[in-house]
Each structure stands twice: as structure tokens, then as C-alpha cells.
N, C-alpha and C positions, 0 to 999 in steps of 0.2 A: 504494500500500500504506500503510494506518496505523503509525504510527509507535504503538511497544508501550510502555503503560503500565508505569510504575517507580515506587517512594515516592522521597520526597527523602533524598539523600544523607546522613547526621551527619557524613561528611568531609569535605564542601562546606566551604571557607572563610568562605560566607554564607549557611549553613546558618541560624542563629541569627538570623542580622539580616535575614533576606530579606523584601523587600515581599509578594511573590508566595503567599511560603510562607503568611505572616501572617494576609494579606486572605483566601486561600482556607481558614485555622481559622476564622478569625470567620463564616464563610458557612459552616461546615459542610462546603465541600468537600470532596474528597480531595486527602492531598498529594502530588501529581503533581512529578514532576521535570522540569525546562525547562529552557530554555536560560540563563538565569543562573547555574544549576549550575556549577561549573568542573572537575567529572567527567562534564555532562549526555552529550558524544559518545563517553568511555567506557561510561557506562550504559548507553547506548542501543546498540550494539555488541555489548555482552554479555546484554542483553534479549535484542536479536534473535537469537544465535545462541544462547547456555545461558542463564545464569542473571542476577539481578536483581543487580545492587552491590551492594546494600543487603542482600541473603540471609542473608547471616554475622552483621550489624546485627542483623535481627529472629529471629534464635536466641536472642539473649540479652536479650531483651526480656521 
């Protein structure tokens, strides 16, 4: 089973300074949450079963 896509955390401790996050703006990519996360196996947990961490985040965006 794929593991369900999530944005990166802003309560990530390395949110800010992540390599990850960074490389994949400059490329355009999406920003995908990983395992450097230090919420990534709560994310992923709550993806899979309700809702995304970040949900409450991009309300007030």
C-alpha cells in the first residue's frame, strides 16, 4: 500500500532549515512530508486514518 501524501509540517522542529524541504522549492516540487519530519509517523497515522496535521495549518493560510 502507498504511503499517503501530506504537506510539511510548520511544527516540525526542521521545518525551516530542512535540506529536503528546500531542494524540492527550488525544483518546483511538492512539499511532501518525510521522514526527517519529527511529527512525519504522527502525520502519517492521521493521513491514513482522518485527517492531514497540517489541516488546521492551511485554514489559516
Amino acid at each position: 500500500m502507498a504511503q499517503p501524501k501530506i504537506n510539511c509540517c510548520e511544527q516540525c522542529q526542521v521545518y525551516w532549515t530542512c535540506e529536503t524541504k528546500w531542494y524540492r522549492g527550488e525544483k518546483g516540487e511538492e512539499n511532501i512530508c518525510c521522514p526527517v519530519c519529527n511529527y512525519y509517523s504522527v502525520c502519517i497515522e492521521k493521513a491514513s486514518g482522518k485527517k492531514n496535521c497540517s489541516s488546521k495549518q492551511n485554514k489559516s493560510k
